[in-house]
N, C-alpha and C positions, 0 to 999 in steps of 0.2 A: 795372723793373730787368731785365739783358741780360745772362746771361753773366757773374754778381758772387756769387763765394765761391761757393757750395752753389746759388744763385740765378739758375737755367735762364731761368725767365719770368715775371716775377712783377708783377703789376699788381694796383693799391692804389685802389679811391675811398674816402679819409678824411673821413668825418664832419666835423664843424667842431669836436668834443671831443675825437675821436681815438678808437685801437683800443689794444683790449690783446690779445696775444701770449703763448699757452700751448704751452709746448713743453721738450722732455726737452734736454738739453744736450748739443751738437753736432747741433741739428737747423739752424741756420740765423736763432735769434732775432737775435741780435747783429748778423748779417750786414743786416739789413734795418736794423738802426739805420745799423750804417756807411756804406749806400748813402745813406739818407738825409742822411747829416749829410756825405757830400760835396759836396752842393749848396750845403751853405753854406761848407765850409774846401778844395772841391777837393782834397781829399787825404785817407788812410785816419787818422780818429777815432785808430785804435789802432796807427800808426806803422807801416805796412805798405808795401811800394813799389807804386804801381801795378800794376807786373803779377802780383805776387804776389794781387791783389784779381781779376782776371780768372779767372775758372771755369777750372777745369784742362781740357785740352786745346781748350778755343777760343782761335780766334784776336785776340778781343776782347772790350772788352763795353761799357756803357754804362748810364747812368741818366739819366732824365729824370723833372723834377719840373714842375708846374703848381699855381700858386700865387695864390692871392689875398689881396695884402698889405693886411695889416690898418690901417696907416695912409692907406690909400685904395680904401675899400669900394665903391666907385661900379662900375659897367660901366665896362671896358675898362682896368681893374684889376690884368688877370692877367698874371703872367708865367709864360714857360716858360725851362729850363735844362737843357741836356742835357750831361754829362761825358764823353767817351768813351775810349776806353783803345786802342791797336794794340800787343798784344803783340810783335807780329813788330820793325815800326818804334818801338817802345818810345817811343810818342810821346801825348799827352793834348792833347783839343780841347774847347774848351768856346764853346757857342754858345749866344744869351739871346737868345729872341723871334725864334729862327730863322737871325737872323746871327751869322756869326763874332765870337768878342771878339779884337778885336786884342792883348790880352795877357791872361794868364790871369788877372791879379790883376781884372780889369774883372768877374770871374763871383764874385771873393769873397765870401761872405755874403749872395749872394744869393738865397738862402733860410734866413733864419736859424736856427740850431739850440745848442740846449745839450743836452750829452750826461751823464749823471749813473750812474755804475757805481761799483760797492765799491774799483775800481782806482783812485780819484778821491786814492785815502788816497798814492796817489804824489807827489801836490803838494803832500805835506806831509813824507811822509819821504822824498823823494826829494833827489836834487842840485838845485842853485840853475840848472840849464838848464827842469827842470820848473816852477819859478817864470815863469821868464823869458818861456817859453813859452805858457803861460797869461796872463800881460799881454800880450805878442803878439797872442796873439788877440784877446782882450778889445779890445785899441783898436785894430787894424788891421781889424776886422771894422764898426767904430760911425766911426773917420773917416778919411775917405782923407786928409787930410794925415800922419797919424801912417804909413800903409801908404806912401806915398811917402818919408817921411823914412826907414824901418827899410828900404826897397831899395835905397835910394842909401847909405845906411852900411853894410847889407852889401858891396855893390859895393864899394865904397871898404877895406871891409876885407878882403873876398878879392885885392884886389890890393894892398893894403898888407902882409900876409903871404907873397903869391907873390913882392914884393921884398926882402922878409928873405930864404927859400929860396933866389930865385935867387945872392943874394949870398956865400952859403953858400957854394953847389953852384960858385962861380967861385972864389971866394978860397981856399976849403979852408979858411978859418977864421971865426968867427962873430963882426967885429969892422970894423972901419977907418971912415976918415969918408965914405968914398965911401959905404959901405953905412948909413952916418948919414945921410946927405944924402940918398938915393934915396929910404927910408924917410919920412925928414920930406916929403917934396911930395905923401900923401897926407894929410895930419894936417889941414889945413885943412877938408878936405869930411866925414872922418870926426866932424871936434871940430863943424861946421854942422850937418849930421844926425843926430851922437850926443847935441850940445844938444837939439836938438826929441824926439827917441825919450826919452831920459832927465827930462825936462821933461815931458811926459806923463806918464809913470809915476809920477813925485813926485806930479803932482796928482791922479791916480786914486786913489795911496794916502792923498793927504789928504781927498780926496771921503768915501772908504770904510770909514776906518778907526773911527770912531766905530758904523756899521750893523755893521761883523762882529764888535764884542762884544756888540752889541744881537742880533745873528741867534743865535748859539752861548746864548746865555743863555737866548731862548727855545725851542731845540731841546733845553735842557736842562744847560746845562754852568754848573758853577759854580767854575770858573777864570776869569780877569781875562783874556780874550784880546786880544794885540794883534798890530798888524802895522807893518813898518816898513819901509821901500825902501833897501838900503845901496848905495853908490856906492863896490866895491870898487877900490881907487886903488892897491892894492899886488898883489904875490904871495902876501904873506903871510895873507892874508882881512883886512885892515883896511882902513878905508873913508877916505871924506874926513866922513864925519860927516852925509851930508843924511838929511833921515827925512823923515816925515808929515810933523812939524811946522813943515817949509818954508813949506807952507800949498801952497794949491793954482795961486794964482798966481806962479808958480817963474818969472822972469827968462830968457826963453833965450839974452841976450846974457850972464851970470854964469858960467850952465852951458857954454855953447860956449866961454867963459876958463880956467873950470875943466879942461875935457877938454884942451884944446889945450895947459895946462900938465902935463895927467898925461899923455899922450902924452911931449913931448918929456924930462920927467923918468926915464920908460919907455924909453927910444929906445936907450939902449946894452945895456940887458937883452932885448929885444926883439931886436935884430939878434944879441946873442950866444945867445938861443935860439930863434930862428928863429919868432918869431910875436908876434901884439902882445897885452899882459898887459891892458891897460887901456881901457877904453871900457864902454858901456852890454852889451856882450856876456858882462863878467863881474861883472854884479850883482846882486843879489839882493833877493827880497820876504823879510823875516825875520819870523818869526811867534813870537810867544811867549807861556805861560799862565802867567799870576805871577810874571812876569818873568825866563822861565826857558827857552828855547829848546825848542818845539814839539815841532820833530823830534828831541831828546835824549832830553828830559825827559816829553811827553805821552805817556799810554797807548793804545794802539789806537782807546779808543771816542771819546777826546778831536782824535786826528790825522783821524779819519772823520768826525767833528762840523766839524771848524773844515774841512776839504775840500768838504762839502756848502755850509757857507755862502759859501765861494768860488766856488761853481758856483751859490749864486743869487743874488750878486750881479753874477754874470757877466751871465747873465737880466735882471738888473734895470737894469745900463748898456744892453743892447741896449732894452729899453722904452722909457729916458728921451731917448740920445741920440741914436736914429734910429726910435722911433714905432712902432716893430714889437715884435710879441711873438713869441719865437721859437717851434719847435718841442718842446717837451720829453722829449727821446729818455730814458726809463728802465728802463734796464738791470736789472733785479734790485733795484733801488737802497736797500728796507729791508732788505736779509738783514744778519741778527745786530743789527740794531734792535730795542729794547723797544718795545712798543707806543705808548706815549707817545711817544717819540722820534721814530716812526715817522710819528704824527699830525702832529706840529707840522712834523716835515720836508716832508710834504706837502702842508700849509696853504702855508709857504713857497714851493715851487716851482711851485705854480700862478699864486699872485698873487691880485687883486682881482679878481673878477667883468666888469669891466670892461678889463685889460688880460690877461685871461687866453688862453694860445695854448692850442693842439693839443697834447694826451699822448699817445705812443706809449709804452706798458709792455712789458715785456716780460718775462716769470716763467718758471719750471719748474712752478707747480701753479696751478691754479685759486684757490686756497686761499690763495696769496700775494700775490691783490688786494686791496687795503685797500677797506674797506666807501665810502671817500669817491668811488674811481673805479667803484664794481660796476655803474655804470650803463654805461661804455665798451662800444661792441660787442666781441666775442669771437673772437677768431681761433685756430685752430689750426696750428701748423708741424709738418712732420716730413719731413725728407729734403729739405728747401729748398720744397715744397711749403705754400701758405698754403693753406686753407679755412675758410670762416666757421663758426663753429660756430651749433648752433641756439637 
């Protein structure tokens, strides 16, 4: 690490179990998760802009990881990743095994990482972008058809919006059929790639939805948790009805009929308020305990509970569908955990003996190691400075 947050010069050789990380707050712990877990999402864990991650008053900075991926342990195994930032040209390069990637999505995930912090409780009381956003990753990180479908329907919808606007900004009113007609000649490519991005999700949540009341149950919650994928088709937050129980094999020629009819149903709401209501951009994972909406209804320890086991079974799609066990970057991640709760969540996010990856911990006391990691080596931070401890 090069000139990242608090982080002058900091070089890591990681164990194959990992390290844990003792340091007062505002020394620089977190900042080493975040460097790390840019090699896998290219961008800051905690929603930061690139240059804002550049160490104050340098003119750049950088990270480079080396990597021996666990789905092929052989010699000649390893990769290397390096991120780099130019403040000045506000520009980010990323190169893998030395050469340039010819576009940044080419370095995506590759170093895998799940990051698990008490802030996690936002994907549960947060807005339905924090949803969205976590399946985003989840499967834009495990297959690249899903990563090519969700940039071509972005694309498709940043210019499908920029011809509402312009029409706007010409007609002086938010209406006519010119501005109907301009509109509709993106709807094809966004209803093509919002089927396949929406179709994915479906089947993720039908993969998954059975393990995340299995996971909360043995983390300790005894609410009925579920989850479900709404396919919001109006303004008003109402859906067209799809859920889990689509199954996991979802039709993408159904889906791309569906979008392409809530599109054009949308078309005159949309040109009158300048942006498009409907596609996979305004849907949502819906979560509920007892049949009663998560984010309303759950108490703190219940929205932290069902957060954590979204974050391993995030972990556990990157095991199954691309072979790798990621990093497990954690943040503090038992505070205000009972002890028990605390076991079982840790049990969880290692895994089996046999697909278990690297923990990075990282505490404020010595003290807030659980007994299952106390064998980690020990590191000290303070002032962005690491030192081993003895």
């Amino acid at each position: 690490m090069r000139d990242i947050r608090n982080l002058a010069r900091v070089d890591l050789e990681l164990p194959a179990d990992g390290i844990a990380i003792v340091g007062d707050n505002g020394q620089g712990k977190t900042n080493v998760l975040e460097a790390i877990a840019y090699l896998h999402l290219l961008r800051s864990v905690r929603g930061a802009r690139d240059t804002d991650v550049v160490r104050f008053g340098a003119r750049g900075g950088s990270i480079t990881g080396e990597a021996v991926r666990s789905d092929r342990p052989a010699a000649g195994a390893t990769r290397t990743v390096t991120v780099g930032f130019d403040r000045q040209g506000r520009r980010k390069r990323v190169t893998i095994d030395g050469a340039p990637a010819e576009r940044l999505s080419d370095g995506f995930g590759a170093v895998p990482s799940v990051a698990i912090a008490p802030t996690d409780v936002d994907l549960v009381r947060g807005g339905p972008e924090e949803r969205r956003r976590y399946l985003d990753i989840v499967l834009a990180t495990t297959s690249p058809a899903y990563l090519a479908a969700l940039q071509r329907y972005r694309a498709a919808l940043v210019r499908r919006n920029a011809v509402l606007r312009e029409m706007a900004r010409r007609t002086g009113v938010r209406g006519g059929a010119g501005a109907e007609d301009a509109a509709a000649v993106w709807e094809p490519q966004l209803a093509e790639a919002g089927a396949i991005v929406r179709g994915a999700r479906l089947a993720w949540v039908a993969r998954w939805e059975g393990e995340l009341a299995r996971l909360t149950a043995v983390i300790g919650e005894r609410g009925a948790v579920a989850m479900r994928y709404a396919a919001r088709a109006r303004d008003d937050g109402t859906g067209t009805g799809t859920g889990a129980g689509a199954g996991a094999a979802v039709a993408v020629a159904a889906l791309r009929e569906a979008l392409a009819d809530e599109l054009r149903m949308s078309r005159a709401t949309d040109v009158r308020r300048g942006m498009t209501h409907s596609g996979p951009h305004r849907d949502d994972l819906l979560l509920t305990i007892d049949g009663r909406a998560l984010q309303a209804f759950g108490s703190s320890g219940q929205q932290r509970t069902v957060a954590i086991a979204l974050r391993v079974l995030e972990a556990r799609t990157m095991r199954v569908d691309s072979g790798r066990s990621p990093v497990l970057l954690l943040d503090d991640p038992f505070a205000e955990l009972d002890e028990g709760r605390a076991r079982a969540v840790l049990q969880l996010v290692r895994g089996s003996a046999e697909d278990r990856g690297q923990v990075i911990l990282v505490v404020p006391r010595a003290d807030d190691i659980p007994a299952a990691l106390d064998g980690l080596d020990r590191w000290r931070i303070s002032g962005g400075v690491l030192e081993r401890s003895a």
